[in-house]
Backbone as CSV, one residue per row, in Angstrom:
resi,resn,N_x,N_y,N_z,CA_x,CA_y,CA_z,C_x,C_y,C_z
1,UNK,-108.643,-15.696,-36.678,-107.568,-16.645,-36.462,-108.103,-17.811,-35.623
2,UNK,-107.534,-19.351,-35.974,-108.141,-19.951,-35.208,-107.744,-20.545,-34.208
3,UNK,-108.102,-20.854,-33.235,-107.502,-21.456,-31.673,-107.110,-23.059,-31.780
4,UNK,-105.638,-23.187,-31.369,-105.374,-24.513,-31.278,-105.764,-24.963,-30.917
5,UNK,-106.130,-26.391,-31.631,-107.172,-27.041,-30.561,-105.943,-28.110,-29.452
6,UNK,-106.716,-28.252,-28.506,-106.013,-29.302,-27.224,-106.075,-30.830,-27.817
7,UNK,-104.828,-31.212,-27.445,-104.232,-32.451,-28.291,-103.947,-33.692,-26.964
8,UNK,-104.604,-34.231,-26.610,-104.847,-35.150,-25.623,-104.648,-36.827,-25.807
9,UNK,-103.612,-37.252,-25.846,-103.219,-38.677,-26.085,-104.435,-39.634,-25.350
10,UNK,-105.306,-39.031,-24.100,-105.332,-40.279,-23.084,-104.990,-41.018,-21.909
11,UNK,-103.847,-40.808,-22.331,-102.835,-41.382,-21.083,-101.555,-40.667,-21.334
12,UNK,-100.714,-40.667,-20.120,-99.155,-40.082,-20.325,-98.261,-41.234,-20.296
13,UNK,-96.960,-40.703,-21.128,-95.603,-41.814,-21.059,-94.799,-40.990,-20.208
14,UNK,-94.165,-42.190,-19.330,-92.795,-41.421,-18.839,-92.028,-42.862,-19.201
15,UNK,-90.811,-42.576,-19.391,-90.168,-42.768,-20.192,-88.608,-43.149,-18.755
16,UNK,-88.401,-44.934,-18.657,-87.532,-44.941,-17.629,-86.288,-45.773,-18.251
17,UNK,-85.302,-45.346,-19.278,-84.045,-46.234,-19.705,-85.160,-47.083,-20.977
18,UNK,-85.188,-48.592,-20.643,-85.891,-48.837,-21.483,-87.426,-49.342,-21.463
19,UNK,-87.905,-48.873,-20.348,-88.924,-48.851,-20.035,-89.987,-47.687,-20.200
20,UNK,-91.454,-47.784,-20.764,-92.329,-47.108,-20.840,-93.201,-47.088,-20.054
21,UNK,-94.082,-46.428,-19.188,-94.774,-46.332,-17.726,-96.317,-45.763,-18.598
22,UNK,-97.034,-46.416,-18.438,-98.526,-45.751,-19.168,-98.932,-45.560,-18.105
23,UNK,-100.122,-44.173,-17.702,-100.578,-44.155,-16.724,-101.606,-43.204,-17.130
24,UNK,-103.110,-43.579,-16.448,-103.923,-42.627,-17.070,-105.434,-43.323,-15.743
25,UNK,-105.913,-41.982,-16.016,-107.386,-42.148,-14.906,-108.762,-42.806,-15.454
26,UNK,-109.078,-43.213,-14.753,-110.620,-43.768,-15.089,-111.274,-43.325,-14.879
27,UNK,-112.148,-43.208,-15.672,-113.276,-41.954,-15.889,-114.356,-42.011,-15.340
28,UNK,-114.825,-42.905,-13.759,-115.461,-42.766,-13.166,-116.807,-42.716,-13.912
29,UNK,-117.644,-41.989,-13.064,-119.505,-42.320,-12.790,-119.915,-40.999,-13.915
30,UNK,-120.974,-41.363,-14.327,-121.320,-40.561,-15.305,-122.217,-39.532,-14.606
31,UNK,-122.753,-38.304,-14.718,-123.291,-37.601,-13.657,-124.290,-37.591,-13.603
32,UNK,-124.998,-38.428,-14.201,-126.808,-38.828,-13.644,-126.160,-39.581,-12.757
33,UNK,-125.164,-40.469,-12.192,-125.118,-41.046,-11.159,-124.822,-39.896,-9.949
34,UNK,-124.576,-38.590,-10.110,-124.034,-37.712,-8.892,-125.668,-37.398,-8.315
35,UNK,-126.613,-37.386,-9.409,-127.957,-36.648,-9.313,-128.493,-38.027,-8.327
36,UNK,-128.324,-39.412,-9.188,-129.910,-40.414,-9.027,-129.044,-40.982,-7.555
37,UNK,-127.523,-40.859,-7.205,-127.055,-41.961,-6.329,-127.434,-41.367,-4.620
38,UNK,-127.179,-39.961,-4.566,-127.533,-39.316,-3.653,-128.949,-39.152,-2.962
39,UNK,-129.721,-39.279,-3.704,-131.150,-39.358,-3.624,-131.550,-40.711,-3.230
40,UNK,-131.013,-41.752,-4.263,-131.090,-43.160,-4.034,-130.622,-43.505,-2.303
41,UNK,-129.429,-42.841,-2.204,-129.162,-43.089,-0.475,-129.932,-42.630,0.208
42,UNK,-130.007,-41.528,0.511,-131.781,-41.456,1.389,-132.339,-42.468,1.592
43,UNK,-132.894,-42.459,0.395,-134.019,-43.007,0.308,-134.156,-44.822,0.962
44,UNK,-132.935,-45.201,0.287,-132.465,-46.498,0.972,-132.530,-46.470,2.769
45,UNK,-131.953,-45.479,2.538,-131.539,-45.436,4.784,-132.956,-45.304,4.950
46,UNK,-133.587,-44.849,4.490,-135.019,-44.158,5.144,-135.519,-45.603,5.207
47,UNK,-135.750,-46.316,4.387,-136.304,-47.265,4.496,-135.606,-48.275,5.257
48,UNK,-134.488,-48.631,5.178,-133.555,-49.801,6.160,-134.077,-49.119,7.593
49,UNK,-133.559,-48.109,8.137,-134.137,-47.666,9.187,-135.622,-47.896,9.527
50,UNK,-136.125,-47.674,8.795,-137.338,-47.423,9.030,-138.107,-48.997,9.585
51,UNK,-137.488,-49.892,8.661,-137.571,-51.884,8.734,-137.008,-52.260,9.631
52,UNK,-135.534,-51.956,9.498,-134.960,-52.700,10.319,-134.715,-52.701,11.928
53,UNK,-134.318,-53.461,12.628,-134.461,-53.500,13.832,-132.860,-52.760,13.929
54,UNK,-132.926,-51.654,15.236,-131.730,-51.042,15.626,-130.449,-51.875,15.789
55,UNK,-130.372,-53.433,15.932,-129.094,-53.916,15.972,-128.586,-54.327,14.227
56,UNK,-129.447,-53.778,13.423,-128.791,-54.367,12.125,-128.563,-52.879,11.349
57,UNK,-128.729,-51.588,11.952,-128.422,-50.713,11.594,-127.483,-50.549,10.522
58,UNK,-126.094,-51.062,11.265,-124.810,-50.923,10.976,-124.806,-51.314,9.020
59,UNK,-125.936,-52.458,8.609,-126.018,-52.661,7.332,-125.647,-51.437,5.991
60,UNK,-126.693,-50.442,6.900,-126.785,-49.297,5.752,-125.579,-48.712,5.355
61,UNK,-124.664,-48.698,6.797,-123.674,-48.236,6.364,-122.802,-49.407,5.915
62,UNK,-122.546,-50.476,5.986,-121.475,-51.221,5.338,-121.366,-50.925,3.940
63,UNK,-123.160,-50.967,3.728,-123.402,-50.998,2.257,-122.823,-49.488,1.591
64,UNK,-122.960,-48.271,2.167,-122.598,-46.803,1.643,-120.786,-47.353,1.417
65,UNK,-120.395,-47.486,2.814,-118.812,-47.627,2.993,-118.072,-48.600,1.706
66,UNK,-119.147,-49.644,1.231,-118.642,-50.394,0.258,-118.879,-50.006,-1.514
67,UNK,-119.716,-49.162,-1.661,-120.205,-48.177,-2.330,-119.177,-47.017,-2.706
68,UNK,-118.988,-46.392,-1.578,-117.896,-45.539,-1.561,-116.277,-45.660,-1.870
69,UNK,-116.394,-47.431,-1.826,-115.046,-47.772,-1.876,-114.898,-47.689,-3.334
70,UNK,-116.162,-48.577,-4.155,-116.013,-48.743,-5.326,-115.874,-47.631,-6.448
71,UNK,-116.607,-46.569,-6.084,-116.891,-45.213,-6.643,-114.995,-44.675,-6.624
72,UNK,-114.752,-44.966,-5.506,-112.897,-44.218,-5.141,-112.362,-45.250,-6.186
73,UNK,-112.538,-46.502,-6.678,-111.361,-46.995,-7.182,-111.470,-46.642,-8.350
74,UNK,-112.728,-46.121,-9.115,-113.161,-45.805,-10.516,-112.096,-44.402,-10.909
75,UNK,-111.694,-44.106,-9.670,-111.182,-42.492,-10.112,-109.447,-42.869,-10.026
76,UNK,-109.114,-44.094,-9.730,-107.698,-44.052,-9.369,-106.868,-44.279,-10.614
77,UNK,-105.693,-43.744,-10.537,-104.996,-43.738,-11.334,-104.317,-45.676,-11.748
78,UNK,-104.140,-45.389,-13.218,-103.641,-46.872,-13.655,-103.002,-46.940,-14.242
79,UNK,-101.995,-48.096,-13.892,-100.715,-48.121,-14.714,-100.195,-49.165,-15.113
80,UNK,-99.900,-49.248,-16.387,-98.855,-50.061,-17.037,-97.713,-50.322,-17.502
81,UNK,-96.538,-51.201,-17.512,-95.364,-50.886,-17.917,-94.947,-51.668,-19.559
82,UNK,-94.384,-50.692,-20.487,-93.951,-51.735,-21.390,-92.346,-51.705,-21.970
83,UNK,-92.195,-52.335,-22.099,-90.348,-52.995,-21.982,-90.319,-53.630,-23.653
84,UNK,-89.060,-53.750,-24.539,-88.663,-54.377,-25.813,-89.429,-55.991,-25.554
85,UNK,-89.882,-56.431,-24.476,-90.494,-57.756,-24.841,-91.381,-58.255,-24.288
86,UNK,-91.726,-57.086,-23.790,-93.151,-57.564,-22.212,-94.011,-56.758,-21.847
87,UNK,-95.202,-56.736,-21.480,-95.860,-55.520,-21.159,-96.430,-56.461,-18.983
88,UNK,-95.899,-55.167,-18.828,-96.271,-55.515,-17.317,-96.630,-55.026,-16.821
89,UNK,-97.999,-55.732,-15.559,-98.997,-55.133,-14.733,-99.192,-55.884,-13.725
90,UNK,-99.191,-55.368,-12.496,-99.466,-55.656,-11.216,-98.272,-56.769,-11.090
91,UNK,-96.578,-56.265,-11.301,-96.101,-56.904,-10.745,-95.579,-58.278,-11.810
92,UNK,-96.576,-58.538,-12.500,-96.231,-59.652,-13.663,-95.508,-59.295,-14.984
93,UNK,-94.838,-60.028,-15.663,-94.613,-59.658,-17.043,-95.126,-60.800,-17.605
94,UNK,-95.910,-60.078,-19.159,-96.573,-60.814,-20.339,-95.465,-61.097,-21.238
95,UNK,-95.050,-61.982,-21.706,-94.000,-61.927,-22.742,-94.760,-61.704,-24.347
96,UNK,-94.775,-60.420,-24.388,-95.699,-60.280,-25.701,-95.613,-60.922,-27.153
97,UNK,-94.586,-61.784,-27.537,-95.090,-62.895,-28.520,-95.592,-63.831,-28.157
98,UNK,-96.205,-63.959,-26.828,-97.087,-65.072,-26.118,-98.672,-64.185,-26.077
99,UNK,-98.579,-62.694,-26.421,-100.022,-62.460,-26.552,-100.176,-62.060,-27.473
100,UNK,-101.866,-63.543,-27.507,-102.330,-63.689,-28.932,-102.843,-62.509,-29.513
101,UNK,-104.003,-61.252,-28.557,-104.485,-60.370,-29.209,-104.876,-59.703,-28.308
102,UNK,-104.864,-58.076,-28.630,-105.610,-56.926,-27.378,-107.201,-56.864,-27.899
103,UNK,-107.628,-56.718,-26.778,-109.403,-56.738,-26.896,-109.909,-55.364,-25.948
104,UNK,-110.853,-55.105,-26.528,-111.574,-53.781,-25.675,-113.426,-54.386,-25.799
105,UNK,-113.734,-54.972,-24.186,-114.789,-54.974,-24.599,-115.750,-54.172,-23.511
106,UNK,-116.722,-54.235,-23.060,-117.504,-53.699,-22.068,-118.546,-54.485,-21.327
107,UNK,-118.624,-55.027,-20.483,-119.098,-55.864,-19.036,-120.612,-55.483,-19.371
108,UNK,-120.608,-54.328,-19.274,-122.312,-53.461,-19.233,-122.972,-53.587,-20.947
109,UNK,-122.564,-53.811,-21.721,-122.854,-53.919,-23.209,-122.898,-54.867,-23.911
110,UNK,-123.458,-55.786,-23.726,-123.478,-57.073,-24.482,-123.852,-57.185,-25.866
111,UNK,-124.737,-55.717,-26.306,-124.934,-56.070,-27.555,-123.925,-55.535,-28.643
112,UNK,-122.897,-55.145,-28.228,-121.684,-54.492,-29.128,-121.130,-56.137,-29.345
113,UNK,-120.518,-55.605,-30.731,-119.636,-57.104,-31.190,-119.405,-56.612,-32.575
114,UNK,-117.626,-56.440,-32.637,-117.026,-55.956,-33.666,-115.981,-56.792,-33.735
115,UNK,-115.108,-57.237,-34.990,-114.294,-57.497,-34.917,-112.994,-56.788,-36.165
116,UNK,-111.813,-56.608,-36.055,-111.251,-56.250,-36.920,-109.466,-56.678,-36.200
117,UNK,-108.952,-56.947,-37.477,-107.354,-56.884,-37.181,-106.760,-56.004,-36.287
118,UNK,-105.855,-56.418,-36.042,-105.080,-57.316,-35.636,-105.945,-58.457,-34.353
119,UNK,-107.105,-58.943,-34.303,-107.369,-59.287,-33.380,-108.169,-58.392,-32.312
120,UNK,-108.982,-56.983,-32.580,-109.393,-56.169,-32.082,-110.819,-56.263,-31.740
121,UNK,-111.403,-56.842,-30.666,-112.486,-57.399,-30.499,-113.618,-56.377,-29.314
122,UNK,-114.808,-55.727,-29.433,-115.376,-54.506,-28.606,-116.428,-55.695,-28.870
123,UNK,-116.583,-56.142,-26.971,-117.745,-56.908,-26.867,-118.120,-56.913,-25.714
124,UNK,-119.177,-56.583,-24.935,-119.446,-57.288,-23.300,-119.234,-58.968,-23.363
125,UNK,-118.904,-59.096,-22.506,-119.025,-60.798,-21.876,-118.964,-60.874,-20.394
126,UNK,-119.095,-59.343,-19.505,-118.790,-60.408,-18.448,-120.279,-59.616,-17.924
127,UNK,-120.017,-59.447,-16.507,-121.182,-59.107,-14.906,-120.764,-57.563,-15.401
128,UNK,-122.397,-56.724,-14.677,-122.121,-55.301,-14.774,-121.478,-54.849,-12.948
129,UNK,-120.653,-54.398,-13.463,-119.526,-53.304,-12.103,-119.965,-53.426,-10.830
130,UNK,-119.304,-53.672,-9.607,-120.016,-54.191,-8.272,-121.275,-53.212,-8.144
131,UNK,-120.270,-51.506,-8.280,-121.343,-51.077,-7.547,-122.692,-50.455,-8.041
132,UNK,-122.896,-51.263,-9.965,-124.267,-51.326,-10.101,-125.421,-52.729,-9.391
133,UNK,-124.181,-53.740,-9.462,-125.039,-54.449,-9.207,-125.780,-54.562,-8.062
134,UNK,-125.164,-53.590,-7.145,-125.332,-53.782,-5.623,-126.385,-52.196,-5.871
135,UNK,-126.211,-51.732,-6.542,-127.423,-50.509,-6.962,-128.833,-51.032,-7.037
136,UNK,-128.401,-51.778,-8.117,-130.115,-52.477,-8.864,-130.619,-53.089,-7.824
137,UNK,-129.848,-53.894,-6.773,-130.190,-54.663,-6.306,-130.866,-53.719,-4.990
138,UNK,-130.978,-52.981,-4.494,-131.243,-52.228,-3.711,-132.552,-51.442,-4.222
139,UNK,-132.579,-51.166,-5.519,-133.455,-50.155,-6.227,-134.787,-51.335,-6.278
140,UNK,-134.707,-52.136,-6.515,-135.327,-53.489,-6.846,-135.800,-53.683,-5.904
141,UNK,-135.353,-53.649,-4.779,-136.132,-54.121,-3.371,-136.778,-53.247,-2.462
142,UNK,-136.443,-51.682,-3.189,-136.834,-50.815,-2.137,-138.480,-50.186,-2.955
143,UNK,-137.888,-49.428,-4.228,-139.493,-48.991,-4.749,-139.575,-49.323,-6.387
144,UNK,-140.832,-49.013,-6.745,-140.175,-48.877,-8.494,-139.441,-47.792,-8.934
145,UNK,-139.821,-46.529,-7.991,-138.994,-45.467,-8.870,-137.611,-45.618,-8.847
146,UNK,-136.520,-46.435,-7.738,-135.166,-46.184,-7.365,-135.247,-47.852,-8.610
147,UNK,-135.771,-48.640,-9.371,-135.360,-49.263,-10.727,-135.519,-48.413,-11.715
148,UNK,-136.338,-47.073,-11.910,-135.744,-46.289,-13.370,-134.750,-45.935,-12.825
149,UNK,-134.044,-45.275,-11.695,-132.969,-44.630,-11.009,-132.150,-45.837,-12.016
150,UNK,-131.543,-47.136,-11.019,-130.876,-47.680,-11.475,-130.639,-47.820,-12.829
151,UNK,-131.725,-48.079,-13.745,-131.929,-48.378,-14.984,-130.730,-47.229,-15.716
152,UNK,-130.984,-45.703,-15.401,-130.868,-44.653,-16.320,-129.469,-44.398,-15.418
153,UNK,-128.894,-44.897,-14.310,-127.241,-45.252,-13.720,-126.717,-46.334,-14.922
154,UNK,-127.150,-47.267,-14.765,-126.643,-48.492,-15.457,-126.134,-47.951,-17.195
155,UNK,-127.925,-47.402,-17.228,-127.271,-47.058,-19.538,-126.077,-45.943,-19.607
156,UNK,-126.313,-44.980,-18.575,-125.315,-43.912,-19.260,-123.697,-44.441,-18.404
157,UNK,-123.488,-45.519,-17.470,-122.675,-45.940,-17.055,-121.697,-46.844,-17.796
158,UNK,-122.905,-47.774,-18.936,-121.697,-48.768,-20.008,-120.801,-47.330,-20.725
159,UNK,-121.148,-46.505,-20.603,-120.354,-45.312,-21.688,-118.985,-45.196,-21.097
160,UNK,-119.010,-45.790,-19.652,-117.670,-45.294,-19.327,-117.037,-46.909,-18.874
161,UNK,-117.490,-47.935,-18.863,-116.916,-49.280,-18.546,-116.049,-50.165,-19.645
162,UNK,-115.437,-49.217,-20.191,-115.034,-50.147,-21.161,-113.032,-50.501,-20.883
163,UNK,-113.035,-51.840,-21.546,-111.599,-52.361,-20.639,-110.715,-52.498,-21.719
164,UNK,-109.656,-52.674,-21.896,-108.615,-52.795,-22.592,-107.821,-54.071,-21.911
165,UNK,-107.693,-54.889,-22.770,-107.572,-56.349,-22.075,-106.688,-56.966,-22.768
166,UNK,-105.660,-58.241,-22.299,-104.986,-58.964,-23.220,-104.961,-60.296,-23.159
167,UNK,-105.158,-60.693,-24.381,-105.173,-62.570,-24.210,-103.673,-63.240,-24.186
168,UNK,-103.591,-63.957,-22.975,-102.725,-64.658,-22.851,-102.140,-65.704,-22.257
169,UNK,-102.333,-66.871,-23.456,-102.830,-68.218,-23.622,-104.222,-68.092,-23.378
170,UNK,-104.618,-68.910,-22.052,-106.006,-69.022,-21.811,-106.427,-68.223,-20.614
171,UNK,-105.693,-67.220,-20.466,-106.114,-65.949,-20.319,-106.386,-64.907,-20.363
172,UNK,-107.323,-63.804,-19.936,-107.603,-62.832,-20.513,-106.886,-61.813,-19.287
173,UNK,-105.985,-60.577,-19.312,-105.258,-60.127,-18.798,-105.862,-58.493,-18.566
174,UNK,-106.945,-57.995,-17.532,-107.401,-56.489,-17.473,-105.597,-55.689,-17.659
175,UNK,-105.637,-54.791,-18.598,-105.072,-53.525,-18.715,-105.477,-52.153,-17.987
176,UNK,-106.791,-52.027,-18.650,-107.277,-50.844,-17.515,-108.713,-50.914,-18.160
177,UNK,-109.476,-50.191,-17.098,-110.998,-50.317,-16.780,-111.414,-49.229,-16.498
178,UNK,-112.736,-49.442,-16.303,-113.463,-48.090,-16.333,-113.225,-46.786,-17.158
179,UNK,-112.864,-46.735,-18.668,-112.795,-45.844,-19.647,-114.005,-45.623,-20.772
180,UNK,-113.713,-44.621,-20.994,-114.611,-43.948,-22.211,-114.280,-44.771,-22.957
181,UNK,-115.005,-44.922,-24.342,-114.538,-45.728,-25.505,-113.134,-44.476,-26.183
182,UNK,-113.353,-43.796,-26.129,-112.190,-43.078,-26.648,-111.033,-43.290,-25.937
183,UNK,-110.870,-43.983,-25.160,-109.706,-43.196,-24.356,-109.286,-44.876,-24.109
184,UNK,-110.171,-45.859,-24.312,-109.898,-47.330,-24.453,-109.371,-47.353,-25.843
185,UNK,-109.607,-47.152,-27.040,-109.107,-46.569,-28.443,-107.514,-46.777,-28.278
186,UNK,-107.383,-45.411,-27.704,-106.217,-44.675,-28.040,-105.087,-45.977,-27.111
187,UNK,-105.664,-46.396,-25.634,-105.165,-47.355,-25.475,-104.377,-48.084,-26.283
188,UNK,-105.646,-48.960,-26.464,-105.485,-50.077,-27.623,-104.511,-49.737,-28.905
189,UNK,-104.334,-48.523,-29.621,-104.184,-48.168,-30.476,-102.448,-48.142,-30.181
190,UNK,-102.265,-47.822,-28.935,-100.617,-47.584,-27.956,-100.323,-49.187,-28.506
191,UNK,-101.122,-50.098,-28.015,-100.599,-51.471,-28.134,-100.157,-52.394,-29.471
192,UNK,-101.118,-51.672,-30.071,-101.055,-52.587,-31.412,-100.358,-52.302,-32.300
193,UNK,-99.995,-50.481,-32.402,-99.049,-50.088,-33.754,-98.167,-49.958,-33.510
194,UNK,-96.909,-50.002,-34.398,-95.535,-50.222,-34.380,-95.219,-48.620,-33.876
C-alpha cells in the first residue's frame, strides 16, 4: 500500500472577511554555509586580532553582530496581504490593475533569463545578499582558502535567493525573498491564476 505523500502549498492562507494573509519562511543559508561560515569566523578573528591594534578590536565583532543580523532576517517569517483589488505589503496597497507583471528573479544568478506569460520573468539583475558580500569581502582579504569558502557559500546560496517581485509603474515591488525556486513558483503561481 502506498504512503500519502505530504502536500505542501509553500506558504499558508488565513483567510480575514475579505482579505487573504500569505505568510511563509525564507529558507535561509544553505548548509555548506553552517560548515564554511563557522570556520570562516575563526579564522577572520584570528587574524583581525592578530593585526589589529587592541582599540579597533570592537570591528570583529560589529562585523559577526551584523552578520548575525542578516542570517536572522533570512529565517523570518513574510507576509503579504491580498484584497478583491490590491495586494499589500509593508503597510502599502498596489492597486493590481496598475500591476503590469509578477517577476521571480535572483540577485546571485545572472545567467538565468526566461521569459513566459503572463509576464513571468526568472532573471538576476541586482547585487549578491549583504551578507555574501561582506563574506567575499573578508575571504578576499584574509587568505585564498576563505575565497573557495566564499566561492562554494555564494553557488549553493543563489539556490535559495530567489524573489518574487511586482512591477508597478516604474517600480519594482519585493514580495518575498530569500526562497527556493520552488517555493518562489508556487508564489508566483498564487498571483497570477485566477
Amino acid at each position: 500500500m502506498a504512503k500519502q505523500a505530504n502536500f505542501d502549498l509553500g506558504y499558508s492562507i488565513t483567510d480575514d472577511g475579505d482579505k487573504r494573509h500569505i505568510s511563509f519562511k525564507g529558507d535561509g543559508l544553505p548548509w555548506s554555509a553552517y560548515v564554511i561560515l563557522p570556520i570562516s569566523m575563526v579564522i577572520i578573528l584570528a587574524v583581525s586580532l592578530s593585526i589589529l591594534p587592541v582599540s579597533y578590536w570592537f570591528l570583529p565583532i560589529l562585523l559577526f553582530a551584523g552578520i548575525g543580523f542578516v542570517i536572522y532576517k533570512m529565517y523570518q517569517i513574510q507576509t503579504f496581504t491580498l484584497t478583491q483589488g490590491s495586494i499589500i505589503k509593508d503597510g502599502a496597497a498596489y492597486d493590481l490593475p496598475r500591476v503590469s507583471e509578477v517577476l521571480i528573479d535572483n540577485p546571485m544568478d545572472k545567467d538565468v533569463s526566461y521569459t513566459a506569460q503572463p509576464g513571468f520573468i526568472v532573471g538576476g539583475s541586482g547585487v549578491s545578499g549583504a551578507s555574501m558580500a561582506v563574506m567575499g569581502t573578508l575571504a578576499n582579504a584574509t587568505t585564498s582558502a576563505m575565497l573557495g569558502a566564499s566561492a562554494a557559500i555564494s553557488s549553493s546560496s543563489a539556490k535559495r535567493r530567489y524573489r518574487v517581485r511586482i512591477r508597478y509603474g516604474s517600480k519594482v515591488i519585493t514580495l518575498a525573498r530569500n526562497l527556493k525556486y520552488d517555493r518562489a513558483v508556487a508564489i508566483f503561481q498564487l498571483l497570477t491564476q485566477p
